[in-house]
VOGU-3710 file (C-alpha; in Angstrom, 3 decimals, decimal comma):
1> xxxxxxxxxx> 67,695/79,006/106,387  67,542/81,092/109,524  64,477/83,739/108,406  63,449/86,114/111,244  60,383/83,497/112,476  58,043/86,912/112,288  59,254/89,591/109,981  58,556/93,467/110,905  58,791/96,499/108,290  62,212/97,627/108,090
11> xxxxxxxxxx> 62,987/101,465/109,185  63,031/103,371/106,787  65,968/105,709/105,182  65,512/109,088/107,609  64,088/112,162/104,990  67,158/114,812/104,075  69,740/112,403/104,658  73,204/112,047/102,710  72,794/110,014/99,440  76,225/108,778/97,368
21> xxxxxxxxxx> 75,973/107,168/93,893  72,236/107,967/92,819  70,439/110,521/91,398  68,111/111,516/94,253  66,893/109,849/97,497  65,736/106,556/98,103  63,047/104,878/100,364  61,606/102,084/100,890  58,180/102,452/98,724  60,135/103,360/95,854
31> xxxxxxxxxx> 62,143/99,954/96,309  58,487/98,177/96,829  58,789/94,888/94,489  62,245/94,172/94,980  64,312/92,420/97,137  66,574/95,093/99,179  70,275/93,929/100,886  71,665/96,604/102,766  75,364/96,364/103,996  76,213/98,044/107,035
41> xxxxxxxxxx> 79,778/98,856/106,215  82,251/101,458/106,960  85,258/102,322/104,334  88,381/101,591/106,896  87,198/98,063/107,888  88,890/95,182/105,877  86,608/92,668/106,154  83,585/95,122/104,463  86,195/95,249/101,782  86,213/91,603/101,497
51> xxxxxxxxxx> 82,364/91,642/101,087  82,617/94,219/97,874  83,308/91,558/95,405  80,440/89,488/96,897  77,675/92,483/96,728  78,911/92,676/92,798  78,402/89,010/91,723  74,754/88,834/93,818  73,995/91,990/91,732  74,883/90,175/88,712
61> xxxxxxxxxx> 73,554/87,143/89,395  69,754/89,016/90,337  69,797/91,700/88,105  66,508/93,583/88,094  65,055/91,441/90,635  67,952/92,402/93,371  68,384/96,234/95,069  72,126/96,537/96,987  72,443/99,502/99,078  75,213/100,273/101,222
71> xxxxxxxxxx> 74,669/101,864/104,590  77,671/103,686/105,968  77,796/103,295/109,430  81,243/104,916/110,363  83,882/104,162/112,803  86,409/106,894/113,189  85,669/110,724/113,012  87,058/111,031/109,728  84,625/108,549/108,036  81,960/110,991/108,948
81> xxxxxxxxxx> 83,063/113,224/106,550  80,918/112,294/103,707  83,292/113,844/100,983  85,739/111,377/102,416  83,068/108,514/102,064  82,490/110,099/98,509  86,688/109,243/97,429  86,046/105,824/99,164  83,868/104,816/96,962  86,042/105,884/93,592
91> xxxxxxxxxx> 88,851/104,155/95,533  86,971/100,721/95,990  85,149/101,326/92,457  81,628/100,807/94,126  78,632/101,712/91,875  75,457/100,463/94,051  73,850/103,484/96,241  74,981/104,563/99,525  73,125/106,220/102,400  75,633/107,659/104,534
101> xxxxxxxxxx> 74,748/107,300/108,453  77,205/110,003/110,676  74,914/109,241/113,390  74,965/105,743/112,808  70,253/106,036/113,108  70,133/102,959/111,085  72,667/100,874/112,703  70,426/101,274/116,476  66,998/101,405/114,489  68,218/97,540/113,177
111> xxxxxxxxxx> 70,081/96,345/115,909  73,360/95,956/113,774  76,246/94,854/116,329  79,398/94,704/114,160  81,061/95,458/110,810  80,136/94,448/108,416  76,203/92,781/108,449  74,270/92,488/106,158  70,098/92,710/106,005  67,373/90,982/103,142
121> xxxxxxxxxx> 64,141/93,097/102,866  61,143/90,728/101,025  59,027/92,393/98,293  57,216/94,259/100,740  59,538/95,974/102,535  59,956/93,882/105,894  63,336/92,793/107,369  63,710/89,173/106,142  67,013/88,050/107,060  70,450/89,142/108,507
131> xxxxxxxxxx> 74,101/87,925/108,749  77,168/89,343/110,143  80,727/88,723/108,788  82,221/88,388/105,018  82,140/85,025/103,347  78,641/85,281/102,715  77,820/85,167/99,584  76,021/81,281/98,762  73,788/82,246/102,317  72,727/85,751/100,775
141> xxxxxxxxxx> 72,318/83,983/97,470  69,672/80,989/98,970  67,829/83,574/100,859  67,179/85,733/98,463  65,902/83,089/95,691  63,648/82,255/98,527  62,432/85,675/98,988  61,990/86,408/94,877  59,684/82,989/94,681  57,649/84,481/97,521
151> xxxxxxxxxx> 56,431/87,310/95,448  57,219/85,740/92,168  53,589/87,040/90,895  54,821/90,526/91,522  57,072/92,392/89,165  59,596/94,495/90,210  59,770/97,761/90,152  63,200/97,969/87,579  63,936/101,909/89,336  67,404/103,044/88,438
161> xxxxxxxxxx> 69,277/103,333/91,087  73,100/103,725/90,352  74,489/106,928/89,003  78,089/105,832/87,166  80,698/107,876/88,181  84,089/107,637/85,687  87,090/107,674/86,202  89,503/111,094/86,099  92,049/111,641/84,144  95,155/111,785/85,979
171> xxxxxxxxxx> 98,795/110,400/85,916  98,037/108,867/89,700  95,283/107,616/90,723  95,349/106,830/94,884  98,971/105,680/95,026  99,808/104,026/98,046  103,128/102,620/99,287  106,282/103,329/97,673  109,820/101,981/97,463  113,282/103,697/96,119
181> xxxxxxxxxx> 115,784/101,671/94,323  118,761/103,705/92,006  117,490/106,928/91,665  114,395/105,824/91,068  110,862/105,897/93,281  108,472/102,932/92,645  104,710/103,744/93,380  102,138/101,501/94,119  99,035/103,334/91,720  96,702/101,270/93,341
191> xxxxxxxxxx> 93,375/102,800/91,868  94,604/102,592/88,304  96,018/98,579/89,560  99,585/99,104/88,184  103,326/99,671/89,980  105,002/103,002/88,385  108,850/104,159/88,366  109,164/108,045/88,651  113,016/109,463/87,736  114,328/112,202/90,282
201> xxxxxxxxxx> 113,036/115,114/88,150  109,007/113,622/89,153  109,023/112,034/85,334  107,299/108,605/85,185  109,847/106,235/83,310  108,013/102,653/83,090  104,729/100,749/84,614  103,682/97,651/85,448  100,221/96,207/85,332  97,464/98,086/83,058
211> xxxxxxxxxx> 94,256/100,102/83,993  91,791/97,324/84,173  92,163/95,180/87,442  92,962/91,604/86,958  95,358/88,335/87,991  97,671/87,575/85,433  101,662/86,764/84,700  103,536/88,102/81,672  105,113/91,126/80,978  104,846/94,551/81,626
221> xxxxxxxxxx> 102,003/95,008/78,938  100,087/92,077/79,546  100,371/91,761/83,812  97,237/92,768/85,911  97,270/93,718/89,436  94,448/94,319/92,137  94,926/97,142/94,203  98,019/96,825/94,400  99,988/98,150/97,598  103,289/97,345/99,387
231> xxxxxxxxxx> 106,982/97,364/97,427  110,007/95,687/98,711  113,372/95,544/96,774  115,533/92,050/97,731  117,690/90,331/95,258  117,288/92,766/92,329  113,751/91,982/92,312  110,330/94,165/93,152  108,099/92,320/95,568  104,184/93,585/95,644
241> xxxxxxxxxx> 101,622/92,954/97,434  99,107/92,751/95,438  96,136/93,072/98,173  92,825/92,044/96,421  94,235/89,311/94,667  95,792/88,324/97,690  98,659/87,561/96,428  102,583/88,123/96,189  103,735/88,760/92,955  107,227/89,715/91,481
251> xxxxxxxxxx> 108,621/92,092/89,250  111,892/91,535/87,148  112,500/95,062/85,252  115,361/94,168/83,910  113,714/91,617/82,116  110,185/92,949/82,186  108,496/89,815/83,557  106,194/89,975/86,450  105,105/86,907/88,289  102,982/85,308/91,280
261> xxxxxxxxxx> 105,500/84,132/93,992  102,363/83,163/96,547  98,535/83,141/96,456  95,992/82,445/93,793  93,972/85,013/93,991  91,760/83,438/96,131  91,421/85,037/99,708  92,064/82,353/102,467  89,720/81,767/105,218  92,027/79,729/106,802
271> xxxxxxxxxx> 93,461/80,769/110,071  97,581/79,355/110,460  99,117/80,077/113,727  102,812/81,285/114,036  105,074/78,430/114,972  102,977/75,534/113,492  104,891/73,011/111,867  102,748/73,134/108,958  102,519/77,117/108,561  105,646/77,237/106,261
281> xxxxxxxxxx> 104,009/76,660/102,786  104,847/77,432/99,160  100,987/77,340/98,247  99,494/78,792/101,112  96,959/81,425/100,826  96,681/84,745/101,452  94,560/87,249/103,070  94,410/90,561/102,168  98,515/91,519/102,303  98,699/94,986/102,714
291> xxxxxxxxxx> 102,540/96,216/103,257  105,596/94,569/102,419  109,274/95,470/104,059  112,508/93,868/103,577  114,944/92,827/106,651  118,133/90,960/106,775  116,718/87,943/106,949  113,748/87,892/104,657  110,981/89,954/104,089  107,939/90,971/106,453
301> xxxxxxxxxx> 104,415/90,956/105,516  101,406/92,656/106,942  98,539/90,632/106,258  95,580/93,127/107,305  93,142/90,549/106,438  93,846/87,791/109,346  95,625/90,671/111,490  99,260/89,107/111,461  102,638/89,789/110,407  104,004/86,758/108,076
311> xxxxxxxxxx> 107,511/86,283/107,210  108,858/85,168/103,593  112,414/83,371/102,835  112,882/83,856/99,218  115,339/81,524/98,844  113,700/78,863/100,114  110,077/79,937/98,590  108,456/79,501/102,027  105,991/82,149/103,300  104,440/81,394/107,456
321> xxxxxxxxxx> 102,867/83,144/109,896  105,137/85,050/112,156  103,188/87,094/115,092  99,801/87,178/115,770  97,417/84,873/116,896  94,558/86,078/114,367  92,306/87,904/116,531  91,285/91,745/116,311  93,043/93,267/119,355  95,662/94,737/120,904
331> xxxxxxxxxx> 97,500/92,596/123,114  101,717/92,874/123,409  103,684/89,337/124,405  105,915/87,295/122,557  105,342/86,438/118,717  102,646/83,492/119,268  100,676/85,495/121,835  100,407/89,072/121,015  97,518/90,333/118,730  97,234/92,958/115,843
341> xxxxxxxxxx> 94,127/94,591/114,367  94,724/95,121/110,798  98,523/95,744/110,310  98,715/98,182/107,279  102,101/99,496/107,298  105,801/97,989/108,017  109,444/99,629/108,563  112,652/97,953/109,539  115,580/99,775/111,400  119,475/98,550/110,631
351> xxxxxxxxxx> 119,346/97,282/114,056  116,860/94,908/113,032  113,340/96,281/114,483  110,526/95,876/112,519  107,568/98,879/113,293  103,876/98,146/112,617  101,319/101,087/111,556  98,759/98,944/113,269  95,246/100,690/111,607  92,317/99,703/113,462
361> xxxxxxxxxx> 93,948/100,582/116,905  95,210/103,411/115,623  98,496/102,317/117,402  102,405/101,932/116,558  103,787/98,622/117,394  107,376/96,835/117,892  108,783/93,884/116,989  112,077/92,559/118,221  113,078/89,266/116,594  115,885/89,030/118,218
371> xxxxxxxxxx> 113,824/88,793/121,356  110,414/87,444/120,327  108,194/90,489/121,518  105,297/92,610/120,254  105,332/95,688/122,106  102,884/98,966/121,693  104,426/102,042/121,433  101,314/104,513/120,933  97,804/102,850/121,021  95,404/101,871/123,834
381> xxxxxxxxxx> 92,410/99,975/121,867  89,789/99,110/118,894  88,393/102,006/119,868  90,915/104,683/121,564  91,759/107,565/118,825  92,338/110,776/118,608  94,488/113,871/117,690  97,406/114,416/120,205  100,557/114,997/120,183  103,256/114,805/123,424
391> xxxxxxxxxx> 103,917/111,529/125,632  103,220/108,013/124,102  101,292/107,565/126,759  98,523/109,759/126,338  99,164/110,542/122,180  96,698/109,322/119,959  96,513/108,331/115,897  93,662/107,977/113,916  93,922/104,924/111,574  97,482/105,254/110,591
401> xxxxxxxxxx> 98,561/103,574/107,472  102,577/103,985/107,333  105,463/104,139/108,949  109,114/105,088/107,964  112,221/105,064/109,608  114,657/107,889/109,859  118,123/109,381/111,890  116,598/107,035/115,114  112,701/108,494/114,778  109,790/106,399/112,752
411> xxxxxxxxxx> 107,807/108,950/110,841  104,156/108,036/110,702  101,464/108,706/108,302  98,309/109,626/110,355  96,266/108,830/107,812  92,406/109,781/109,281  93,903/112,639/110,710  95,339/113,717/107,544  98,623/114,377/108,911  102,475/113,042/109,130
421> xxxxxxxxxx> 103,631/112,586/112,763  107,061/111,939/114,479  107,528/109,459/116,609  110,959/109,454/119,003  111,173/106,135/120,642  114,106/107,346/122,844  112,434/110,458/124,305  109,046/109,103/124,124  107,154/111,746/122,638  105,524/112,361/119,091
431> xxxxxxxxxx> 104,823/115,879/117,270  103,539/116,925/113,997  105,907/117,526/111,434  103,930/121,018/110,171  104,235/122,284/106,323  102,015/125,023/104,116  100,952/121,662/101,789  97,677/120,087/103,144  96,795/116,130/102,906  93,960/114,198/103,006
441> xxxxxxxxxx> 94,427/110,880/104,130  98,163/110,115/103,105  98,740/106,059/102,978  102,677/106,137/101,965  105,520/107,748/103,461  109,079/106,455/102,804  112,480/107,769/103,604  114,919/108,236/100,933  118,593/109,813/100,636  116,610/113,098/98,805
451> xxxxxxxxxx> 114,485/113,101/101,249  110,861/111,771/102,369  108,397/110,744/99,847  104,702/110,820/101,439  101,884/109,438/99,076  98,860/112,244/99,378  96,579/109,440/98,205  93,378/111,336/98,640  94,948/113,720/95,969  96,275/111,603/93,643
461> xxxxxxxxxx> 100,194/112,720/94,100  103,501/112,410/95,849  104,924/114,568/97,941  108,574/115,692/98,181  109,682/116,614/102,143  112,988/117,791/102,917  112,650/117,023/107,433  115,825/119,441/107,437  114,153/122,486/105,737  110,494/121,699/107,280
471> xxxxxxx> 109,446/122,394/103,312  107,264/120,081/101,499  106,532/120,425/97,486  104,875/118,306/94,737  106,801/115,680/93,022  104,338/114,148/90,920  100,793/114,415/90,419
//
């Protein structure tokens, strides 16, 4: 068990800062007597989010003897924002404390290097232990029965440290990604785990999945879903990818029978490459799928979580990788080559172009099939964002999460910027679309023929845009 060889007394949390979550501020006497594990995280990152469901199961497993506190260290601008951080944390249902860190003190004071790490204090308040990376979770657990039967004479202090927030009372709850089909709009209601169909008058007709997040088959009633996100119509069926189960599951309204089409709910650490001869798989894994869009040929997944695009031929029940060799970048080249750094969104033209909202470079990609090339169309690096308009060249996105397609322009939702963008490949320019209705981070934004449907997730509603009329109104929520 790599234990820091000489262990030093761990920084403490600085005095005024921003608590989330508790009652009043923490430090590190009043946590005296209890092992501490801080996670240096930050809301947009995927791989933090793959930590969450370890953090809950080591708090289970050490209740009383075991103190999880979340540091936010954030990336972008917008996760300074500590309202923002506040909506994260209903979003992602975390309970455990937060100390929110704009000016990232803690992260230099440890030494952290990368999203997300984690840190064990012993009993006594001194930096025990640290890892970086998710997967975690049996390390964490041997180190910190280690450090409870150093001070096993000691008793904890038992302080109180969550403050439960519940749940409000609306019809939406962050919806997400959205898909049309016969007069109808499907919405992914991702907080409240469940797909929704909304009539043209903003009525909800039917839903899929309950409250309560879970894995399960059956029908309408007795289905459970996991944050659920992207919707793709093909062959009178509703494809979903259902992201924290990482899985992709299948609706049948008609019949009112939703099933699991790939994944077991189990998130794959396994990297496949594009072109492998063993990639094509009915029982493959998945990691984190995030958007779903339907071509000619098949349908296109974003898988956020290993930073590809996979492909899916329903017919044949085989799901592969299709571009991206797995690592966190942005590199363009042909389909085995280029690199992606959390795909989040998907579009595809009639002409057979596929667009990428591409989140962590806060870039829009292209794919040409036909061709075999990833190409960047607004996006420099990890770390290159911003709040421009004009050229592609010099434009910049913050942490987009969408992308339509519409009359020969993708329409982008900027999510971190809290705005919806338009992106002319032909002139090579983008401009905000303005409108009197403000957003705060919008994740969905789909063309339709009555018009475009953006998903004001932040707010719990969908958005009605006629591009035409430069008017936007409330649909639902």
């Amino acid at each position: 068990m790599p234990f820091f060889p000489k262990r030093v007394r761990a920084p403490d949390f600085p005095a005024n800062g921003i608590w989330l979550n508790v009652n009043q501020p923490l430090d590190l006497a009043t946590l005296r007597g209890q092992v501490v594990l801080l996670d240096f995280w930050t809301y947009c990152c995927i791989n933090c989010l793959h930590v969450l469901p370890d953090l809950h199961a080591l708090e289970t497993q050490f209740q009383g003897q075991l103190a999880v506190i979340g540091v936010h260290s954030p990336k972008f601008e917008e996760e300074k924002n500590p309202e923002r951080v506040a909506l994260a944390l209903k979003r992602y249902e975390i309970h455990h404390p937060v100390f929110h860190d704009p000016s990232m003190r803690l992260w230099q004071e440890y030494g952290i290097r990368a999203w997300p790490t984690l840190v064990l204090l012993d009993r006594e308040g001194r930096v025990a232990f640290a890892v970086s990376g998710e997967g975690q979770r049996e390390v964490l657990a041997r180190a910190i029965v280690q450090l409870l039967a150093e001070g096993a004479d000691r008793s904890p202090s038992g302080t109180d440290l969550q403050k439960a927030w519940q749940q409000e009372n609306r019809s939406l709850w962050f919806p997400t990604k959205m898909i049309w089909r016969e007069g109808r709009l499907f919405v992914a209601d991702t907080g409240h785990h469940r797909v929704v169909a909304i009539d043209p008058d903003g009525q909800m007709m039917a839903h899929w999945g309950g409250f309560e997040p879970g894995f399960a088959d059956g029908d309408g009633a007795q289905a459970r879903f996991r944050e659920p996100r992207g919707l793709a119509w093909m062959n009178d069926t509703l494809w979903v990818a259902d992201t924290a189960n990482h899985a992709l599951r299948s609706i049948d309204p008609s019949r009112d029978v939703i099933r699991t089409v790939f994944g077991d709910g189990v998130q794959s650490h396994r990297l496949l490459l594009p072109a492998r001869p063993d990639s094509a798989h009915p029982t493959v894994r998945l990691n984190s799928p995030w958007d779903v869009a339907r071509s000619k040929h098949g349908l296109y997944i974003a898988m956020a979580g290993c930073h590809q695009i996979w492909f899916v031929e329903p017919m044949k029940q085989e799901i592969r990788p299709y571009a991206g060799t797995g690592q966190e970048a942005l590199t363009d080249g042909g389909l085995a080559e280029a690199t992606f750094a959390q795909p989040s969104g998907l579009c595809c033209t009639p002409d057979g172009l596929i667009y990428v909202a591409d989140s962590e470079s806060s870039s829009i990609r292209r794919i040409d099939p036909d061709r075999g090339v990833v190409s960047t169309l607004i996006g420099r690096g990890l770390f290159d964002f911003g709040d421009r308009d004009g050229g592609i060249r010099f434009a910049r996105l913050q942490h987009p999460l969408a992308v339509t397609w519409r009359d020969g322009k993708i329409w982008v939702a900027d999510t971190y910027n809290s705005k919806i963008k338009i992106l002319d490949p032909d002139e090579g320019k983008i401009t905000t679309f303005e409108m009197d209705i403000e957003l705060n981070e919008p994740e969905g934004i789909l063309d339709t023929p009555i018009g475009l449907f953006v998903a004001d997730t932040n707010q719990h509603r969908i958005l009605l845009i006629d591009p035409d009329q430069w008017s936007a109104q409330v649909f639902h929520g």
